[in-house]
C-alpha atoms as a printed R data frame, in Angstrom:
   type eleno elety resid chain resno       x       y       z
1  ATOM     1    CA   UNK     A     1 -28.967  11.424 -15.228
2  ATOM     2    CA   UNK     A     2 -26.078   9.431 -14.413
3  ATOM     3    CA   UNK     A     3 -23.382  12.068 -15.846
4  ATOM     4    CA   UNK     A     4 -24.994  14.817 -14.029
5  ATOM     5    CA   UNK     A     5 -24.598  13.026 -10.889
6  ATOM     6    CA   UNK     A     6 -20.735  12.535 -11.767
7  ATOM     7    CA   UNK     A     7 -20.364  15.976 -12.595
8  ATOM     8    CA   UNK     A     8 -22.160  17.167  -9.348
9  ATOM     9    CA   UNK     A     9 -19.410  14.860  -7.014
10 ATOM    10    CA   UNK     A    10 -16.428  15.903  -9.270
11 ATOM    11    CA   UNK     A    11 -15.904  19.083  -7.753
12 ATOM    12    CA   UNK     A    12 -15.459  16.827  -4.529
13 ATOM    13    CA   UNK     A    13 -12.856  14.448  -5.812
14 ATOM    14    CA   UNK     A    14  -9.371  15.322  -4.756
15 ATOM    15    CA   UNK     A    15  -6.495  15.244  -7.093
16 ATOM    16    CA   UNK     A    16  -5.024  12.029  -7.845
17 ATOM    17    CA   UNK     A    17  -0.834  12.217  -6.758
18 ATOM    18    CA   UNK     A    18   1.425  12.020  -9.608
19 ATOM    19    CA   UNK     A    19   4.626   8.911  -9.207
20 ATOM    20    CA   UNK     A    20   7.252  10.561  -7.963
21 ATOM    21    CA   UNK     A    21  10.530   9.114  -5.944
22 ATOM    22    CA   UNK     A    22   8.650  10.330  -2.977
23 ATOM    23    CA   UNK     A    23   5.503   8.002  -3.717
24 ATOM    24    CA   UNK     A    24   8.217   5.485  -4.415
25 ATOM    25    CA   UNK     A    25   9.649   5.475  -1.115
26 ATOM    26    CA   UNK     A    26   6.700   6.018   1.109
27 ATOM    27    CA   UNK     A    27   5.288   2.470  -0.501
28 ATOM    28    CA   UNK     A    28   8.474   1.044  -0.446
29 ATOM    29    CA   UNK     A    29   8.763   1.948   3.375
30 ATOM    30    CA   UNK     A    30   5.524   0.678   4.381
31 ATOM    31    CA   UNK     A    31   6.109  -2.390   2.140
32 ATOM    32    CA   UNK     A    32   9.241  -3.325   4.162
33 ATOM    33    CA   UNK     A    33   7.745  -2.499   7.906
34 ATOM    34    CA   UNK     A    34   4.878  -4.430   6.886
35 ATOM    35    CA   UNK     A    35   6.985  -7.197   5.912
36 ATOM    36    CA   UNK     A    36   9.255  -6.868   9.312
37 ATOM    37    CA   UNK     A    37   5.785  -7.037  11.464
38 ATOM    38    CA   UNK     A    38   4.933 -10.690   9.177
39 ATOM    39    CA   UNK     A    39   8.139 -11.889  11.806
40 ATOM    40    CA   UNK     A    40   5.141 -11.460  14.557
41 ATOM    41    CA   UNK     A    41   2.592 -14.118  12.883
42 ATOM    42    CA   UNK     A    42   1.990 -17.035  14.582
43 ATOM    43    CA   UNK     A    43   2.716 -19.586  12.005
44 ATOM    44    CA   UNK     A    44   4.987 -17.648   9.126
45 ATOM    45    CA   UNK     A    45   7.091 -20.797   8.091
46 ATOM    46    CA   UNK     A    46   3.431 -22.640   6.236
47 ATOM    47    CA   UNK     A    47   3.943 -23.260   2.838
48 ATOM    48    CA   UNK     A    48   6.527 -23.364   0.561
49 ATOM    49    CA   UNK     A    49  10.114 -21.841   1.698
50 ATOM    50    CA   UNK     A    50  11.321 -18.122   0.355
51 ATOM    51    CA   UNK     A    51  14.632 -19.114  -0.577
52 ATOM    52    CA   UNK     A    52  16.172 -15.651   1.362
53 ATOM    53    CA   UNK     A    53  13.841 -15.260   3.907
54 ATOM    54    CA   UNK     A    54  12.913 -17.065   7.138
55 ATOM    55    CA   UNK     A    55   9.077 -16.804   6.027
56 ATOM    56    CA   UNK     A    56   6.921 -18.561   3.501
57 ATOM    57    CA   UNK     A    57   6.141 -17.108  -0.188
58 ATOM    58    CA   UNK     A    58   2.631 -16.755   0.600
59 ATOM    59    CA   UNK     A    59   3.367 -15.022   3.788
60 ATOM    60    CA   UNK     A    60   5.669 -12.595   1.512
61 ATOM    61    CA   UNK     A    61   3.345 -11.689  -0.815
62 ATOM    62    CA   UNK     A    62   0.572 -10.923   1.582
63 ATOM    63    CA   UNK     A    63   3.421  -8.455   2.998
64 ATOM    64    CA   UNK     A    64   3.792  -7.008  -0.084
65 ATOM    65    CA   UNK     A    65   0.126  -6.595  -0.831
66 ATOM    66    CA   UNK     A    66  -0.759  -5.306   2.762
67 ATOM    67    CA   UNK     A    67   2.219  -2.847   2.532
68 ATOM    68    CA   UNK     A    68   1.011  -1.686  -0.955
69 ATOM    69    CA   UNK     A    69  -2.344  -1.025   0.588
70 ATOM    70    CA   UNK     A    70  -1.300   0.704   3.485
71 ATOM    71    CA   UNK     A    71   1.252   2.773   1.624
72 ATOM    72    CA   UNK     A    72  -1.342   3.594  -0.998
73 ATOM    73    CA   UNK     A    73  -3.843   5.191   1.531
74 ATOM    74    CA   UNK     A    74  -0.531   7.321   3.207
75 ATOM    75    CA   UNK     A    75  -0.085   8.733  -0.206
76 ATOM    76    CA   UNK     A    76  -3.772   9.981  -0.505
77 ATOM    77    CA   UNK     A    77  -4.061  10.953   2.672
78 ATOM    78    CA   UNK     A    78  -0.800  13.390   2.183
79 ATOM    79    CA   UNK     A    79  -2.125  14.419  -1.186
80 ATOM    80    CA   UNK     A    80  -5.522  15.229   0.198
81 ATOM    81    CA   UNK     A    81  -3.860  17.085   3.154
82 ATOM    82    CA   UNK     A    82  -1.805  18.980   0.358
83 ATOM    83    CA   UNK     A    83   1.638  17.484   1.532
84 ATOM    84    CA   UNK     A    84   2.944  15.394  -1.615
């Protein structure tokens, strides 16, 4: 029962986006505007010090992650729209 119901919603499922440079920089992009709005936060200097950076390691890595996320869902969307 279970596989007909997968086969029944495949149809549906829109291709997934090959890696190309273009994926690359759209994440990339978002990655590094996310990481310019963390300069906004209220408190970014809590924890311990990114040696390069005026902002905390956790506070990096939550950019990163956040900026993966959002870059992520800009990829699908322009793949389901049919423009990567």
């Amino acid at each position: 029962m279970i596989s007909s119901m997968l086969l029944a919603v495949q149809a549906t499922v829109p291709p997934t986006p090959q890696w190309t440079p273009t994926v690359g920089i759209i994440i990339s992009v978002s990655s590094l505007i996310v990481l310019l709005l963390t300069f906004k936060i209220k408190k970014p200097q809590v924890g311990p010090q990114f040696p390069l950076l005026p902002i905390s390691i956790p506070a990096f890595i939550a950019a990163m992650a956040f900026g993966h996320v959002i870059g992520i869902g800009i990829v699908l969307g322009l793949t389901n729209i049919g423009r990567i």
